[in-house]
Structures are given as structure tokens and as C-alpha cells.
C-alpha positions as CSV (number, residue, x, y, z in Angstrom):
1,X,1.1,-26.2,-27.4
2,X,3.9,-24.8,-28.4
3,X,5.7,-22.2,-25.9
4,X,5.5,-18.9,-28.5
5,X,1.6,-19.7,-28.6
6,X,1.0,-19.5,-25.2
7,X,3.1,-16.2,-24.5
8,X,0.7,-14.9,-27.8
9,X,-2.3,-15.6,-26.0
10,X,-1.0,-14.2,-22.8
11,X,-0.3,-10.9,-24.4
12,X,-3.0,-11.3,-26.8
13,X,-5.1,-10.9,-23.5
14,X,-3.7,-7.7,-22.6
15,X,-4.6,-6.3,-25.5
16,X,-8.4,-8.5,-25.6
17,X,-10.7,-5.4,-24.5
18,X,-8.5,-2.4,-26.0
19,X,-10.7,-0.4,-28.1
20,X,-7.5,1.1,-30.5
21,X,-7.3,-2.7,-31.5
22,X,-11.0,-3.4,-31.8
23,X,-11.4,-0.4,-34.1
24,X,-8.2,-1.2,-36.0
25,X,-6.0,2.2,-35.2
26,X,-3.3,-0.6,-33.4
27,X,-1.1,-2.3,-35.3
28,X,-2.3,-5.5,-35.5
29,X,0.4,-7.5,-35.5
30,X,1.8,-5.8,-32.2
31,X,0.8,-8.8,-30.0
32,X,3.2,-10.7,-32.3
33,X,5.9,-8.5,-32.4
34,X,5.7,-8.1,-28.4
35,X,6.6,-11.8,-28.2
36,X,8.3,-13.2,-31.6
37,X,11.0,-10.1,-31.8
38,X,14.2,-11.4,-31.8
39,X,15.3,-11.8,-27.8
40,X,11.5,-11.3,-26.7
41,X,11.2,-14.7,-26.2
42,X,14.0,-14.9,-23.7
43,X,12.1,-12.1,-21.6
44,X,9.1,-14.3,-21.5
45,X,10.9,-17.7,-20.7
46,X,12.0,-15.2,-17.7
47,X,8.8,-13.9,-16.2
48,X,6.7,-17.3,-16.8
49,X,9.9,-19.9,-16.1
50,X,8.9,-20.2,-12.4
51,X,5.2,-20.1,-12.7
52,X,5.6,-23.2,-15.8
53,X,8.0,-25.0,-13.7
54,X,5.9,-25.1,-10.5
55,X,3.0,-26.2,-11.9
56,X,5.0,-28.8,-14.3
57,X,5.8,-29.6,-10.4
58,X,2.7,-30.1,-9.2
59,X,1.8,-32.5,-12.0
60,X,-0.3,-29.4,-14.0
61,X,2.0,-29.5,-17.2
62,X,4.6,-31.3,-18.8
63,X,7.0,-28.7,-20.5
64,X,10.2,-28.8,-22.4
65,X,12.1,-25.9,-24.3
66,X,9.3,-25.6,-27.5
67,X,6.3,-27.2,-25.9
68,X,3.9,-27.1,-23.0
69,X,1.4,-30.0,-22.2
70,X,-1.8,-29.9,-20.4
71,X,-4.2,-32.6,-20.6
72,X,-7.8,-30.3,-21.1
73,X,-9.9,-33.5,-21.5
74,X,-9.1,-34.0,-17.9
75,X,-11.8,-32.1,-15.7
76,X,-9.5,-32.4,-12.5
77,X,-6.9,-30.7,-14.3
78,X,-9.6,-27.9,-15.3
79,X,-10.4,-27.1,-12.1
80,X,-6.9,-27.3,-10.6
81,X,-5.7,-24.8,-12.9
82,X,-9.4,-22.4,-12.6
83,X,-8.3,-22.6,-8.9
84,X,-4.7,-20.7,-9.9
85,X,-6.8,-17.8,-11.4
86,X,-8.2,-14.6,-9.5
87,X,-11.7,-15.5,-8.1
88,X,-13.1,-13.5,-10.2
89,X,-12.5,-15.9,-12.9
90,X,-13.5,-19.4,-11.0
91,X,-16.2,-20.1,-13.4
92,X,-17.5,-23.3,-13.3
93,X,-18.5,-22.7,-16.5
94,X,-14.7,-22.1,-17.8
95,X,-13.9,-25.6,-16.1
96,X,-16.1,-27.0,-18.8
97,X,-18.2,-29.2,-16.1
98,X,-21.9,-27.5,-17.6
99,X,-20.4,-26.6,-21.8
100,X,-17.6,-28.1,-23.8
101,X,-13.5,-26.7,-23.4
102,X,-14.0,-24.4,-26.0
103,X,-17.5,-22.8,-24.6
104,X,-15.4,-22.2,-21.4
105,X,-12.1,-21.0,-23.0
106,X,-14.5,-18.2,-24.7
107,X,-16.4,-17.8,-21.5
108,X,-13.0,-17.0,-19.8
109,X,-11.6,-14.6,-22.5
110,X,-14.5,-12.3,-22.9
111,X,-14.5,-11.9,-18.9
112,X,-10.8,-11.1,-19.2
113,X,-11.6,-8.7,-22.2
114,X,-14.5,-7.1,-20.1
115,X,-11.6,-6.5,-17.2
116,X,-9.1,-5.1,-19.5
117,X,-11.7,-2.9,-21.3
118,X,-12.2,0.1,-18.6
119,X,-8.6,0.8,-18.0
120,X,-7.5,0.8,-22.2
121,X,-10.4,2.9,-22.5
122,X,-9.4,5.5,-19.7
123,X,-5.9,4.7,-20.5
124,X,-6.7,6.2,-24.8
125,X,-9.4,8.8,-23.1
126,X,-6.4,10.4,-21.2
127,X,-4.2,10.4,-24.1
128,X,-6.6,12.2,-25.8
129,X,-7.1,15.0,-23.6
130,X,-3.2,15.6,-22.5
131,X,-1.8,15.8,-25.8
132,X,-5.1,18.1,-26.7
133,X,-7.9,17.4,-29.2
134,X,-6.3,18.3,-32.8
135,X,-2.8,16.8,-31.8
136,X,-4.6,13.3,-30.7
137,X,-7.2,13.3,-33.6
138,X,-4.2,13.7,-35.8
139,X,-2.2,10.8,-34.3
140,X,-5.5,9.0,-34.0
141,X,-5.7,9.1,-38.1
142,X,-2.2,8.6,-38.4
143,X,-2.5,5.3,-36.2
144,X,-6.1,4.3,-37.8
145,X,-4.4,4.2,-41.2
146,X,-1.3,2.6,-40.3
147,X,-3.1,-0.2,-38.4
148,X,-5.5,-0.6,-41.5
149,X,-2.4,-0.7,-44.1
150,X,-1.0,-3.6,-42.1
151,X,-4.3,-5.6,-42.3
């Protein structure tokens, strides 16, 4: 896979469960531009070079400068790499042992969605009621329509 996919995914996630981007009032090309901005990229190399080199380490990944290697077909590998997630999300279903790769790769992002869901909620419900009710309906429009122009 190449390197810029994987950081989309990983912020992708952050973003999975977040109601303004479920109802289209987020720009929805923000995931991309939190990555593929010029110099972004450099940040993520930063905060995921250890992580990628310790598990190309470990025998996990293979990884060069554009590219990042894991061998899915490989149930071992699977479960090595379940066992590097919060326990939480140890499915055995996400290894893939009971449905196929992809059955567990959506398995594991709706339980990361369902995670990220409460606080983005709380997180828009706050917003709302600090800035008071006409000032946040207005930016709601305002960000509604601009995320539905960008479609």
C-alpha cells in the first residue's frame, strides 16, 4: 500500500463516527487535506516512523519511502498485528479466522466509528451551546453548504 493511503485511513478513522461528516456540514475532502498538504506528509512520517520501523523489525511489514507491505493472506500475521490494538479491538472476527479480510477490516472500522462517535458528538453538542443557538445554527448552515458545494 502505498504510505499516503495508510496515513488517509488513519485519519480517515478519526473522522469515521463524526456526525458533521456523516451529514455532509465537513468538508469532505478534509481527511485529504490533513495528510496530502504540502509538508503534511513529513509530520506523519514523524509520528508513525517508529511505530513502521519496529514492526518492519519484528518481521510485521516490509516498508520503504512510498510503500508499506503486509502480507493479509497470512492469518499469523493477522493476529500479530490484532494483538498491537487496544483490547477492545482483539476481534477474532477482524483476524479473519470465522469471515474473509474484508468482513473483518469492516468489522474493525465500524467498532472504531462506534468509539469515535460519543466524543464528536459531545465534542459538536458543546460547540453548539457555547457559541449560543442562532450563532451555531448559522455556522452550522454556513458549514452544511460549504461541505455540500465541495461534493
Amino acid at each position: 500500500l502505498p504510505i499516503i493511503q495508510i496515513y488517509n485511513t488513519i485519519a480517515g478513522i478519526s473522522y469515521a463516527g463524526d456526525i458533521r461528516m456523516q451529514t455532509g456540514a465537513e468538508d469532505p475532502n478534509k481527511v485529504k487535506k490533513l495528510v496530502e498538504t504540502p509538508g503534511m506528509q513529513a509530520l506523519w512520517d514523524g509520528m508513525y516512523s517508529t511505530i513502521f520501523n519496529d514492526m518492519q523489525r519484528s518481521g510485521i511489514l516490509t516498508k520503504d519511502d512510498v510503500k508499506l507491505e503486509i502480507d493479509f493472506n497470512d492469518i499469523a500475521m493477522r493476529k500479530q498485528l490484532i494483538q498491537n490494538l487496544p483490547n477492545r479491538l482483539q476481534l477474532d472476527e477482524i483476524v479473519g479466522v470465522k469471515d474473509s479480510i474484508l468482513q473483518g477490516s469492516k468489522l474493525l472500522r465500524a467498532e472504531l466509528a462506534r468509539i469515535v462517535a460519543p466524543a464528536a458528538k459531545s465534542q459538536s453538542i458543546k460547540g453548539f451551546f457555547s457559541a449560543g443557538v442562532s450563532k451555531s445554527f448559522k455556522y452550522a448552515m454556513a458549514k452544511f453548504a460549504k461541505g455540500r458545494l465541495k461534493k
